[in-house]
C-alpha positions in Angstrom: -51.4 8.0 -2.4 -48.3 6.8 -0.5 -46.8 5.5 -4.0 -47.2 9.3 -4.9 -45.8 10.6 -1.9 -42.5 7.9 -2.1 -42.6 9.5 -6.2 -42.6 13.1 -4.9 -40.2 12.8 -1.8 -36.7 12.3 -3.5 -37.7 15.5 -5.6 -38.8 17.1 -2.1 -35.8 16.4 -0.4 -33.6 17.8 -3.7 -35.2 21.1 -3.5 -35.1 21.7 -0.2 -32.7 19.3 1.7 -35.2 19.5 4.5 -33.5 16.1 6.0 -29.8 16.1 7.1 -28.2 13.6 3.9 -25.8 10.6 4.4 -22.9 10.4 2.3 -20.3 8.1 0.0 -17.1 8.3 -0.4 -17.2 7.5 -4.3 -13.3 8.1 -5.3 -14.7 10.5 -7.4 -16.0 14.2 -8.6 -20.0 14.2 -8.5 -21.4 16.4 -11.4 -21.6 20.3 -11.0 -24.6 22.1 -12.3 -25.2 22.4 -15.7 -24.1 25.6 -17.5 -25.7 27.7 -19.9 -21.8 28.0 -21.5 -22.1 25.0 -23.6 -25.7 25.2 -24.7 -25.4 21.6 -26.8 -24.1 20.2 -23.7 -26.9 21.7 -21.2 -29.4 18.6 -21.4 -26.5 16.0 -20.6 -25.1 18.4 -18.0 -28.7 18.4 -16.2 -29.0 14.4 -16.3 -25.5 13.7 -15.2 -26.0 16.5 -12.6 -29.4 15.0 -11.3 -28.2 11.6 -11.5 -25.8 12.2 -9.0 -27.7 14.8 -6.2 -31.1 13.5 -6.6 -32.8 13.7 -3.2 -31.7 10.2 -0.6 -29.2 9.3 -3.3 -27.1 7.9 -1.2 -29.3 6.2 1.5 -30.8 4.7 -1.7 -27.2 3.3 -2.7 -26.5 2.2 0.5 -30.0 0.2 0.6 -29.5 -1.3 -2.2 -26.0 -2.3 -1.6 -26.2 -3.6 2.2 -29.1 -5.9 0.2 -26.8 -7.4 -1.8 -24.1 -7.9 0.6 -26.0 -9.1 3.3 -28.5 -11.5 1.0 -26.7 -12.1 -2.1 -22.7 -11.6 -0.5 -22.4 -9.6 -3.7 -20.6 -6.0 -4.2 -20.2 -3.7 -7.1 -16.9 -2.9 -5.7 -15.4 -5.5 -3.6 -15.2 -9.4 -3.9 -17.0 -10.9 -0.9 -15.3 -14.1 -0.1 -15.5 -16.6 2.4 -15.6 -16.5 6.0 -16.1 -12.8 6.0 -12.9 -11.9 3.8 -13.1 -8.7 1.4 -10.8 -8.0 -2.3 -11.0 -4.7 -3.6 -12.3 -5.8 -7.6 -10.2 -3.5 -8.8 -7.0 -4.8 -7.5 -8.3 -8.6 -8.8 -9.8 -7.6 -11.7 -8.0 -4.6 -13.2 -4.1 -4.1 -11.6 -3.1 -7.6 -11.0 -3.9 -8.1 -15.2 -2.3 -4.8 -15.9 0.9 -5.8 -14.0 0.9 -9.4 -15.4 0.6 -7.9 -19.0 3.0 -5.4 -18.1 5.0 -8.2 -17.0 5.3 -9.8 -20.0 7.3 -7.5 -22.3 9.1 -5.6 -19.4 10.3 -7.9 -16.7 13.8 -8.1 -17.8 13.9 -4.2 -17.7 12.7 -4.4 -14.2 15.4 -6.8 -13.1 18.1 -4.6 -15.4 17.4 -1.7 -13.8 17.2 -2.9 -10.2 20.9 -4.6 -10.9 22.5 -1.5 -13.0 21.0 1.0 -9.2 22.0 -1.6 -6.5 25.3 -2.0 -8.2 26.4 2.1 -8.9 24.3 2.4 -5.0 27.2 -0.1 -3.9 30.2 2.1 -5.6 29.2 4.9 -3.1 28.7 2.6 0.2 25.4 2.5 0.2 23.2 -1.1 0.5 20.3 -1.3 -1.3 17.8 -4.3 0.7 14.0 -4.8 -1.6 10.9 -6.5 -0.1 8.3 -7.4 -2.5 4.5 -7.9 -0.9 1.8 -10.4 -2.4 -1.6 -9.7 -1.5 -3.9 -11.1 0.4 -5.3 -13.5 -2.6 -2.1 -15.1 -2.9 -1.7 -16.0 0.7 -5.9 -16.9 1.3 -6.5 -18.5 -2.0 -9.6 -20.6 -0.4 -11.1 -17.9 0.7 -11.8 -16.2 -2.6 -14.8 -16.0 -3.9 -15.3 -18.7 -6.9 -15.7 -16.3 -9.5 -11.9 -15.4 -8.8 -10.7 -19.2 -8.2 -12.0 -19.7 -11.4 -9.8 -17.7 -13.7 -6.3 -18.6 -15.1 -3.6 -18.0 -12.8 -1.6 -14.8 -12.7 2.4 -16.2 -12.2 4.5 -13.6 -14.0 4.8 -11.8 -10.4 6.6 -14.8 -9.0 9.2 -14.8 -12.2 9.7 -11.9 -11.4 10.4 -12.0 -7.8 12.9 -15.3 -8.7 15.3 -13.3 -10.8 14.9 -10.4 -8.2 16.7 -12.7 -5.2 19.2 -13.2 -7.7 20.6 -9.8 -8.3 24.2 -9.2 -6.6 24.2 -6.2 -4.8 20.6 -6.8 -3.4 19.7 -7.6 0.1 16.3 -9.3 -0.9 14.2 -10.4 1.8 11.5 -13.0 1.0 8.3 -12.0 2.7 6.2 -14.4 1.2 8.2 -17.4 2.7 8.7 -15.4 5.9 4.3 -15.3 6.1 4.0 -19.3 5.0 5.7 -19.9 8.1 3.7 -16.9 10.1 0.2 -18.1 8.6 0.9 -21.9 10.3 0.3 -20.1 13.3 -2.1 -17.0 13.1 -3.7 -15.0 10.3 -1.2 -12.9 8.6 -4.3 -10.7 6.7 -7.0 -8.8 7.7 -10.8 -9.8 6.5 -11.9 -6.5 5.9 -9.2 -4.8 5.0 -6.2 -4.9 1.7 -3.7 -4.8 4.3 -1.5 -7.5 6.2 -1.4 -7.1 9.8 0.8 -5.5 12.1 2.1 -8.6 13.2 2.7 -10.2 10.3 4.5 -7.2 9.2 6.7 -7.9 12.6 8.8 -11.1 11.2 9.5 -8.9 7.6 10.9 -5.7 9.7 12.7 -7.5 11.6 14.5 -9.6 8.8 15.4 -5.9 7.2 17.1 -5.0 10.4 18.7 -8.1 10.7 20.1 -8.2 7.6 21.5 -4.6 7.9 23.0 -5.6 11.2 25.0 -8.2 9.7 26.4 -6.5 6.9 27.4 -3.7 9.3 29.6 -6.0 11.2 27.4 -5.7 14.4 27.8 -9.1 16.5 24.2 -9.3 17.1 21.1 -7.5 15.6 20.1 -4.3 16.5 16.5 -5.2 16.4 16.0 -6.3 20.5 12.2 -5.9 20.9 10.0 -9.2 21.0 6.4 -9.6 19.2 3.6 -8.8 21.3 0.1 -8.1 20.1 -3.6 -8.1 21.0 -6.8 -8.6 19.6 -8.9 -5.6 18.4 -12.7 -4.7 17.0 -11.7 -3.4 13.6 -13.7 -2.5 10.3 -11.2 -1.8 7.3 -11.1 0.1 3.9 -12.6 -2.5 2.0 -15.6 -2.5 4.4 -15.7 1.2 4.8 -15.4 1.2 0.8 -18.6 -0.9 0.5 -21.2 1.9 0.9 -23.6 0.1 3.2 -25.8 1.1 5.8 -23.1 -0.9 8.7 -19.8 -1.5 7.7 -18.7 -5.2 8.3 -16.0 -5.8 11.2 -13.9 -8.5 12.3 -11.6 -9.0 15.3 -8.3 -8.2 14.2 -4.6 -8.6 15.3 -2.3 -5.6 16.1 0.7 -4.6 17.8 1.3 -3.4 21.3 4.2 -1.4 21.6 7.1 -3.7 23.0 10.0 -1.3 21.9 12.0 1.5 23.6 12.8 4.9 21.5 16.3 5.8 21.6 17.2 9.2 23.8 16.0 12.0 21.9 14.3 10.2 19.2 12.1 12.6 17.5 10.0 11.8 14.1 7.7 14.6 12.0 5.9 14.9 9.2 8.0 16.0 5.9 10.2 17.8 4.8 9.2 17.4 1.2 9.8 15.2 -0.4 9.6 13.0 2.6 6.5 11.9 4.4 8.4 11.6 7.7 11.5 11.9 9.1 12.8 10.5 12.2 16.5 11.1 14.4 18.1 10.5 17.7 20.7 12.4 20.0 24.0 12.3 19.1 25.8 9.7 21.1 23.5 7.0 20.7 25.5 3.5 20.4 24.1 0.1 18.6 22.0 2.0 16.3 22.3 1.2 12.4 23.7 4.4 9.9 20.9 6.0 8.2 18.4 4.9 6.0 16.4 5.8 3.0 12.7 3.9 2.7 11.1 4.1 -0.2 7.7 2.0 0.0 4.2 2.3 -0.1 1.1 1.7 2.6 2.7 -1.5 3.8 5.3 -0.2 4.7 3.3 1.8 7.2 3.1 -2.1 9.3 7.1 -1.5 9.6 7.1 1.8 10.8 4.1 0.5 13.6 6.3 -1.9 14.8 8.9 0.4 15.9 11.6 -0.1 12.8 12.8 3.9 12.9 13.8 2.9 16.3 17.4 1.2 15.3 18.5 3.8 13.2 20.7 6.8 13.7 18.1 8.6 11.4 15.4 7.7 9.2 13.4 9.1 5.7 10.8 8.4 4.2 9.1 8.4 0.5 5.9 7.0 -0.9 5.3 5.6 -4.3 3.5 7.4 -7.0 3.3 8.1 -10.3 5.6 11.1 -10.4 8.3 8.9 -8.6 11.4 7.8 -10.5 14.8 6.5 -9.7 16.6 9.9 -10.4 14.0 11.8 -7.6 15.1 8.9 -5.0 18.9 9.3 -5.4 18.0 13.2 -4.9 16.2 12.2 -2.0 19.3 10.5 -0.3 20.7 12.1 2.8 24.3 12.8 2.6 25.3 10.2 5.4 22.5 7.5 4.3 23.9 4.2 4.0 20.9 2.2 3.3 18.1 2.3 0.7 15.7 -0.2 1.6 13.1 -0.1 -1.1 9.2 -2.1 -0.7 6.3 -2.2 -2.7 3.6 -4.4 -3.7 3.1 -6.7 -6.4 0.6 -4.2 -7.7 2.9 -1.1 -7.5 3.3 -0.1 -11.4 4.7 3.2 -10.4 7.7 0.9 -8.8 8.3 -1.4 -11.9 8.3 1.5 -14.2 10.5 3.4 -12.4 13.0 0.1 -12.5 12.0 -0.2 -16.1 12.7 3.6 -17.3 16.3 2.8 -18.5 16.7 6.4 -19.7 15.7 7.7 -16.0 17.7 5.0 -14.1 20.8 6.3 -16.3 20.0 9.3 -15.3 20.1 8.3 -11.4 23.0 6.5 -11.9 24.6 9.5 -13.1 23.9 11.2 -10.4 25.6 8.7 -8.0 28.6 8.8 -9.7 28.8 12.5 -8.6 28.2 12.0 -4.9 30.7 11.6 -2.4 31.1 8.4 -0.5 29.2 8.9 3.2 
């Protein structure tokens, strides 16, 4: 009898959703109901439709996966690793293969296209400084799971990121030296989560200003606040992309602000195509000439630590797919003197853009039209 009733519930529940439902954040459109408009398609419209709304669907997932995380240490979606670190699989398994391939027949496109833009971006006074972020897996090898350690290495990245100190015209910071040093004293990653922390981001930011400072003549850097941080409860994406009953949680490092905002600093969302846009009074002295940052969600760590706070004004653009060289160089304030361009070593829309020689022509073109700032 109570096999029955177990049988009968999820059916129950379906039709009349008589118990409040949890839900998943699956990354993706569930089935809609199945529509007498195809007729040959009807029966394959029903299962995929029931497959995904049967009744406790999702407290059924989530059993099933907290099982497996919390008995096995296994997850459809992420690698569980040691000591409580998470990787996304498809960043391990699927974009750091795509890039590596990608890699091999366009590296020298990449590095190309990056010289031919710093180069005409130098004709019109503008600097051009590039940050390139590893991930997590690179910096916390022993913490991977062994399935992971297992497989050939993926170098190409670092071949890459060789030539790309190289290139005149380029202000190239090396984060990935600047977090061996940082790791020697505290973690530089989250456990649960893709990103690096806020104070690891600290050192990186800091080298941009720096950098910036010295090429605009400035006796000292601009960049005055120290590093000051705290610990915090925190549960990340990876663990809130897990869909288990509790999300895993760590105590994590972040930043406490140590900085002071310029007189009349003021930063908003947008205008498109920006994300945000940030300025100060006029009158402010020691600040550096405005800047263009193109990067993605590390970036955000920069920004945290109170970067937009040493410049005259600020802009903002995220990667994506749409994104090309020829959209950034429209992007460019009139009186920007900087472009300081980051991504991460899984950012294909960033190497293709590089790579599109047609496009970077394009945005080179454009450059030769603008006046000097």
């Amino acid at each position: 009898m109570a096999f029955l009733a177990l049988t009968l519930l999820p059916g129950l529940q379906m039709a009349t959703r008589w118990l409040p439902e949890l839900t998943i954040d699956e990354q993706r459109t569930l089935a809609a109901p199945p529509s007498m408009a195809h007729p040959d398609r009807y029966l394959q419209q029903a299962n995929s439709w029931f497959s995904d709304h049967f009744g406790f669907r999702a407290l059924l997932i989530r059993l099933k996966a907290t099982v497996d995380y919390r008995l096995f240490h296994v997850s459809d979606k992420v690698h569980v690793g040691r000591d409580g670190y998470l990787f996304y699989r498809s960043t391990l398994d699927i974009e750091k293969p795509a890039v590596d391939t990608y890699l091999g027949t366009h590296e020298a496109g990449v590095v190309e296209g990056v010289r031919r833009y710093a180069e005409a971006l130098q004709q019109k006074g503008i600097g051009m400084v590039m940050v390139v972020n590893l991930l997590g897996d690179r910096f916390l090898p022993n913490k991977l799971p062994v399935s992971v350690t297992e497989r050939p290495p993926l170098r190409r990245i670092d071949g890459l990121l060789d030539k790309l100190k190289q290139v005149p015209n380029v202000t190239f910071i090396d984060s990935t030296a600047i977090l061996k040093e940082v790791e020697k004293t505290r973690p530089i990653f989250h456990r649960t989560d893709f990103h690096w922390n806020d104070p690891a981001a600290y050192p990186v930011a800091k080298g941009v200003v720096d950098a910036m400072s010295r090429a605009e003549g400035l006796a000292d850097s601009t960049w005055t606040h120290p590093l000051r941080y705290e610990t915090q409860s925190y549960s990340g994406g990876i663990a809130r992309f897990m869909p288990l009953l509790r999300s895993p949680s760590e105590k994590s490092l972040f930043v406490t602000p140590s900085w002071q905002w310029p007189v009349g600093f003021t930063s908003v969302s947008g205008p498109a195509p920006y994300t945000d846009v940030s300025h100060v009074a006029p009158g402010n002295k020691g600040l550096l000439h405005p800047a263009l940052f193109v990067g993605d969600s590390f970036m955000d760590a920069w920004m945290r630590n109170g970067m937009a706070a040493y410049f005259e004004s600020s802009y903002r653009l995220r990667w994506g797919e749409g994104l090309r060289l020829s959209a950034i160089t429209s992007a460019i304030p009139s009186d920007a003197r900087w472009v300081a361009v980051q991504f991460i070593e899984v950012q294909q829309p960033a190497l293709s853009a590089f790579a599109d020689e047609a496009d970077v022509t394009r945005a080179i073109n454009m450059l030769e039209t603008r006046p000097r700032p």
